[in-house]
LOKOLNU-157672 format. One line per field, with one value per residue (C-alpha): chain; y negated, z negated, x negated. Coordinates in steps of 0.02 Angstrom, whole numbers. Each point is the difference from the previous one (the first is absolute). Example, Ala and Ser with C-alpha at 12.3 -4.5 7.8 and 13.67 -1.06 7.14 Angstrom:
mol = c(A,A)
Y = c(225,-172)
Z = c(-390,33)
X = c(-615,-69)
This chain:
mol = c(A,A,A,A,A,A,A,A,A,A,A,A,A,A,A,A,A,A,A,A,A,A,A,A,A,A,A,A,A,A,A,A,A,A,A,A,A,A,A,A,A,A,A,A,A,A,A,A,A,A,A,A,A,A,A,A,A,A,A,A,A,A,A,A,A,A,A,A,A,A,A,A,A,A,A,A,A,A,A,A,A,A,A,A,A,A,A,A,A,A,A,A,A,A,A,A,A,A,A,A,A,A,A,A,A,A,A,A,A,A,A,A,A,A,A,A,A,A,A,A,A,A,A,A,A,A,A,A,A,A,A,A,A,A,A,A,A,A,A,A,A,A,A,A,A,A,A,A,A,A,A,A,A,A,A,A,A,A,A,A,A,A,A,A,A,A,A,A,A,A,A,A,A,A,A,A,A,A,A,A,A,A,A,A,A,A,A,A,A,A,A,A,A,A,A,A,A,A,A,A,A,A,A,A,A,A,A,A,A,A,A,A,A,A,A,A,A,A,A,A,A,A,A,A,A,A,A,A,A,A,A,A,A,A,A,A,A,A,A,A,A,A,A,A,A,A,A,A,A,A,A,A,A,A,A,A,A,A,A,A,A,A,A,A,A,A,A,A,A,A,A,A,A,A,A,A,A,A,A,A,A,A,A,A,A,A,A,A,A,A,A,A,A,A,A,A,A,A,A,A,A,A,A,A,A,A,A,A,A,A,A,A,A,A,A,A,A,A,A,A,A,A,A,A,A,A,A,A,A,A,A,A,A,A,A,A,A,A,A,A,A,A,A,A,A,A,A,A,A,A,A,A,A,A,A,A,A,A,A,A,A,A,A,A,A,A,A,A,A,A,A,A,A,A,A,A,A,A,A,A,A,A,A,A,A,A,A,A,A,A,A,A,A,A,A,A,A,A,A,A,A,A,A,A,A,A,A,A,A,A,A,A,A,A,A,A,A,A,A,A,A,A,A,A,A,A,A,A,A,A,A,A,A,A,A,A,A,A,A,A,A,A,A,A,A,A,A,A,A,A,A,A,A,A,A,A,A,A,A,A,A,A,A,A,A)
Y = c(1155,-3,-76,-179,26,-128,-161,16,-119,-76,-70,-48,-60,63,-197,-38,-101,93,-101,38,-46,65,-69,126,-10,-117,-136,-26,50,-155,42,-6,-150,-102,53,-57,-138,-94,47,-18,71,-20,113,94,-120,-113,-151,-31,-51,-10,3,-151,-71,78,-147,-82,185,45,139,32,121,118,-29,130,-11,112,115,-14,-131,-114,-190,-133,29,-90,-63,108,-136,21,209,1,-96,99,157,-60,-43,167,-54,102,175,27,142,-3,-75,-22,-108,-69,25,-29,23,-98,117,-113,-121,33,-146,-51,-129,-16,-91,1,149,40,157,12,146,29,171,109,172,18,-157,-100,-163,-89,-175,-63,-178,-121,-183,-73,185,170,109,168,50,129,167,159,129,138,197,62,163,74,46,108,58,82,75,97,39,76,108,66,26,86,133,44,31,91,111,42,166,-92,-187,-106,-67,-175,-37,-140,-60,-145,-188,-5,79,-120,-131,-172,-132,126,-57,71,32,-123,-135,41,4,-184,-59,69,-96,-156,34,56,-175,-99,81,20,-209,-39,130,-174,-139,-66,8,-110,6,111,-15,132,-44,105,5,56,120,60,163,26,-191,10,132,-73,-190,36,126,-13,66,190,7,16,149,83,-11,24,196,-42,186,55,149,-62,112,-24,-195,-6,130,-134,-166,93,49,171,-14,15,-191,-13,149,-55,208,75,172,21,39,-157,-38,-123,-126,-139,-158,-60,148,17,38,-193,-75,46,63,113,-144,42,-150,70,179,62,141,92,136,134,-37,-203,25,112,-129,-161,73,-118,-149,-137,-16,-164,94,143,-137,-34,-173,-24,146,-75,-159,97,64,-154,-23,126,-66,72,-158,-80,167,-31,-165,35,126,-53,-193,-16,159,-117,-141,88,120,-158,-118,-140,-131,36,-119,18,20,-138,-141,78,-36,-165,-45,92,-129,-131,10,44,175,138,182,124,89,-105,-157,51,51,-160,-103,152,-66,-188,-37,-166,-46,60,46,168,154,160,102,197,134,154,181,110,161,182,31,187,116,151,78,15,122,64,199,20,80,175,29,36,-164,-102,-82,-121,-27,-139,-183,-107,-161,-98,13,-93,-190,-10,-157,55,-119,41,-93,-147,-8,63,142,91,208,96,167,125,141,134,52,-161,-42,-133,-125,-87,-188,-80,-48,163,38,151,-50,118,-34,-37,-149,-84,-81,-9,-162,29,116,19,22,-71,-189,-45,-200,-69,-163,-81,-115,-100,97,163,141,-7,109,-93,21,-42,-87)
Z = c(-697,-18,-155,45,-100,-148,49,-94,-102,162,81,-208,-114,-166,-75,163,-57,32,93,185,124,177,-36,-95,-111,-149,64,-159,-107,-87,136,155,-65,-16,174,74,-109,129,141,115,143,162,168,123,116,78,-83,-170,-63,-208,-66,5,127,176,87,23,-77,-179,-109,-176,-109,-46,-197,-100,-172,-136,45,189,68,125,-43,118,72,-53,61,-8,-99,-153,8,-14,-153,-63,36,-84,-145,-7,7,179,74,181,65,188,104,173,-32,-132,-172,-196,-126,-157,-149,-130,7,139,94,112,108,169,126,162,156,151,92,199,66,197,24,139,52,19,-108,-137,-44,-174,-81,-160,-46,-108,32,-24,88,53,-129,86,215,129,100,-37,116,11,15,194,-50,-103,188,31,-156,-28,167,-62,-162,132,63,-147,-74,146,8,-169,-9,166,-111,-133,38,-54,11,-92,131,64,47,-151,34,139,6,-8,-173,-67,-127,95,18,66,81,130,-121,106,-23,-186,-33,93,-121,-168,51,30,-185,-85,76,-59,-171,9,19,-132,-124,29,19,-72,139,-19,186,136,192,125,213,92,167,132,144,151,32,186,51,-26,115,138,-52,115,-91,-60,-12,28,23,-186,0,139,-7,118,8,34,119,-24,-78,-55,119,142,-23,17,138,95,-80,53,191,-80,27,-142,-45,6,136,112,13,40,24,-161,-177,-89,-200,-93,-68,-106,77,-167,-102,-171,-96,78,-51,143,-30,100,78,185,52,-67,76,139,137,30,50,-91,40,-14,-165,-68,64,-75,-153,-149,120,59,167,15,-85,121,139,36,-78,120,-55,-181,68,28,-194,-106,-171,-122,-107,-175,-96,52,-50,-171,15,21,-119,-155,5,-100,-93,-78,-18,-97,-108,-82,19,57,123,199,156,165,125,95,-148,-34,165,5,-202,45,180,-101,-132,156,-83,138,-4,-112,-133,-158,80,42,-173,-63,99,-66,-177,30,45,50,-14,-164,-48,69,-97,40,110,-44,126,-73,72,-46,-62,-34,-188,27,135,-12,141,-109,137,156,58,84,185,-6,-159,-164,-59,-143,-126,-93,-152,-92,16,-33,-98,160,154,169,-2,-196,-32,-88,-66,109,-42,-33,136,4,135,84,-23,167,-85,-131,68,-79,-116,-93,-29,140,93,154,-6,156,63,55,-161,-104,-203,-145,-82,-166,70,39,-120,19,32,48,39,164,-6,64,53,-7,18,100,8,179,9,137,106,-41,-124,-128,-188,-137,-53,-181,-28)
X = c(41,-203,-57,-112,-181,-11,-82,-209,-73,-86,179,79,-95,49,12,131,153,149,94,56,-144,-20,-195,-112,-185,-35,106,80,-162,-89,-157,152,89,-157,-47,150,17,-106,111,-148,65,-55,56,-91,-7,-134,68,13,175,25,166,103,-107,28,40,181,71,36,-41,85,8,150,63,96,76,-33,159,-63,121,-68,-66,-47,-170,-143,-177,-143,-72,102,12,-179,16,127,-100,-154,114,76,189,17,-33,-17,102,-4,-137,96,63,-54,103,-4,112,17,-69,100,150,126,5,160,-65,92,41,109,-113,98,-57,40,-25,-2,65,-80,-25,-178,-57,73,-41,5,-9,38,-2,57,14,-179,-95,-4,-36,-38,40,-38,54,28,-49,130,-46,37,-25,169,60,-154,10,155,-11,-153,93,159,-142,-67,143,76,-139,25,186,-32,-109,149,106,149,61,130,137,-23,152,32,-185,44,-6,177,33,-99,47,55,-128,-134,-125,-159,-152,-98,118,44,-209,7,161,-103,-170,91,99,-177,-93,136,-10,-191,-19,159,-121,-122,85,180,94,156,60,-18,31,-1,-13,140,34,125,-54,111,-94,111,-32,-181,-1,143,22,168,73,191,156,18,-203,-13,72,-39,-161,-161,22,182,37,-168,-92,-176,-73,106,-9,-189,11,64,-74,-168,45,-26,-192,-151,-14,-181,-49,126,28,167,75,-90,78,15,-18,79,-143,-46,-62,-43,-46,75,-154,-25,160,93,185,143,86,21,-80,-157,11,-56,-29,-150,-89,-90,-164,30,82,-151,-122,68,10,32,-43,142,27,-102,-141,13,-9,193,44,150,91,-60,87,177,-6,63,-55,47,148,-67,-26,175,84,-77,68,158,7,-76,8,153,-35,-166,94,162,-106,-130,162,-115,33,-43,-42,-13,-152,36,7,-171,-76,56,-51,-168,-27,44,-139,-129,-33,-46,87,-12,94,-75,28,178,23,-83,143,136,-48,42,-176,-39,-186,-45,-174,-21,-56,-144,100,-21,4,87,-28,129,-70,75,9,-48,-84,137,-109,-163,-91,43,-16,-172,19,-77,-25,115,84,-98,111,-71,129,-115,38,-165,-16,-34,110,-7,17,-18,-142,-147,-142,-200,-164,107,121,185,25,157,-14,26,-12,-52,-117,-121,119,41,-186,-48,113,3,37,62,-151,-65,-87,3,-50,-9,173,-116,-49,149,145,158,63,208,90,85,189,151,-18,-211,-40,-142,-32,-21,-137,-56,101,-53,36,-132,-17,-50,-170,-88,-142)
């Protein structure tokens, strides 16, 4: 296991509280505190909004106690006092968070959290009877798919290289313990967990309600499917090959060629979310196949066989599998989709996940809140350099301070990292722009779940005047 270098003097500031804080520099220094005492922030965006005042929205600030339990919220109004007064330390920055340096208040009242379960998004709301106190999506990772598939490969080439191998014969799915689970799906079932934790580490939650729904996988496909069909089956009789032998006429699907050999081939490619349901495979030729690469069929200029691939069923699977699973591991109360939809018609409130989890939460006009747009981010790069083609493979075996998507504090503004290059010494910020790494400073660190706020619309990062 390599050993991480010791943060410098640069990224922690020998007179640092500490306290946990996924924020870094003098924050909690006398110099910090009276610098964001003021709590002038602004965001990068063409108009102006100061806290508190964005319009018909709210914005509050997160409250701990002294042994880190969560208070009610207050205005920025009154944690800027309480910062210039020295009663508070801020310890995260996004969003927004103090904790009480004496007393240990217990000041609550009763939050409910809804939480609109999804596959690729999930949305959040938390609200008590007079507001919203804190809503928006999470974006899930796409990637685990992509990337266990490359970890198969390596792996497989190494264990190829070994002269003798254990037996696998006690290595399958089903010798494993009950309750397992796809690592796709169990990655979606933790995030969901770890949000619902993440916002209970802010706010008192005293209730929490989680949307579930019902899917019929077969009847989206044949609404008149009964009976016997269940069973059977669309590849009722069928090899796979054999069936789309003759669903095909035997012929290259986009060529037209015949007398030719024939591969079996995605319509939706899986590197683009397509899967190995037979409804999205294909026949092809060689030459077809080698030409269309990672394209889709409408892409490579064939919507109508596009047209005869339904949807892929990923999402409901996850549905279906993990709905209840949510529900019976946070014991929490559960709804269903379509009481949402017609809560979320009745208040006039368009679609989307933090408006569904707004009506989830017993919403009914309050004052909404700043809604937050949160990236999900990989905790660690495993894969810290690839071989290099042609020559002998370079290892890099140092982490550096500052990794990709970590915020970091230039001539004022507050910037996203793309990447470390030249050897740790110089970084390249997201617009394009390589700075020594001397003239940045860190502002957060990027793990896990990162907030941005959404303002007028848009993503923006905050930015200090």
């Amino acid at each position: 296991m390599q050993k991480l270098e010791e943060r410098t003097e640069r990224n922690t500031p020998t007179n640092a509280s500490q306290v946990r804080s996924n924020c870094g520099l003098s924050l909690n220094s006398p110099e910090g505190r009276d610098s964001v005492a003021d709590l002038k922030t602004s965001f990068n965006n063409s108009e102006e909004n100061q806290p508190g005042n964005r319009g018909n929205t709210l914005l509050v600030v997160f409250v701990l106690n002294k042994d880190g339990k969560a208070l009610i919220p207050c205005k920025p109004a009154k944690a800027r006092h309480l910062l210039r007064q020295g009663k508070v330390k801020v310890i995260s920055k996004n969003p927004f968070t103090i904790q009480w340096i004496y007393g240990s208040g217990t000041a609550t009242q009763p939050i409910t959290l809804g939480i609109d379960a999804g596959y690729s998004y999930i949305g959040f709301s938390a609200t008590t009877e007079k507001q919203e106190l804190i809503s928006g999506e999470v974006k899930l990772r796409s990637d685990v798919s992509k990337k266990l598939t490359e970890k198969r490969m390596y792996r497989r080439g190494r264990r190829n290289k070994l002269w003798y191998r254990e037996p696998r014969w006690n290595n399958r799915i089903s010798t494993k313990k009950e309750g397992w689970l796809a690592p796709s799906i169990q990655h979606r079932l933790d995030s969901h967990i770890r949000l619902i934790e993440k916002i209970k580490s802010l706010l008192p939650i005293s209730n929490i309600i989680v949307e579930v729904a019902n899917f019929d996988t077969q009847k989206m496909q044949n609404p008149e499917i009964s009976g016997m069909e269940y069973q059977q089956g669309e590849l009722q009789g069928y090899e796979i090959r054999e069936y789309l032998l003759e669903k095909w006429s035997r012929k290259c699907a986009y060529c037209g060629k015949s007398n030719t050999p024939l591969e079996i081939e995605h319509i939706i490619p899986k590197s683009r979310g397509g899967t190995n349901r037979v409804n999205n495979l294909t026949l092809s030729c060689e030459k077809c196949n080698k030409k269309k690469d990672k394209m889709t069929a409408e892409e490579f200029g064939y919507p109508e066989i596009q047209k005869k691939s339904n949807q892929p069923l990923k999402a409901t699977a996850f549905m279906n599998i993990v709905r209840w699973k949510i529900v019976n591991q946070l014991g929490c109360n559960y709804t269903y989709g379509y009481t949402t939809k017609y809560n979320r018609i009745k208040l006039g409130l368009e679609k989307s996940h933090s408006n569904d989890a707004f009506v989830i939460a017993n919403g009914n006009g309050q004052l909404r809140s700043t809604q937050y747009s949160i990236n999900q981010i990989r905790r660690n790069n495993r894969c810290l350099q690839l071989n290099r083609k042609g020559f002998k493979p370079s290892i890099r075996r140092q982490k550096y301070n500052l990794q990709p998507y970590n915020l970091v504090k230039f001539n004022g503004q507050i910037m996203q990292v793309k990447g470390v290059h030249c050897k740790g010494t110089r970084i390249m910020l997201v617009n394009k722009k390589s700075v020594k790494i001397d003239d940045v400073e860190l502002y957060q660190y990027a793990k896990g779940l990162q907030f941005l706020p959404i303002i007028n619309g848009g993503v923006s990062l905050p930015q200090t005047r």
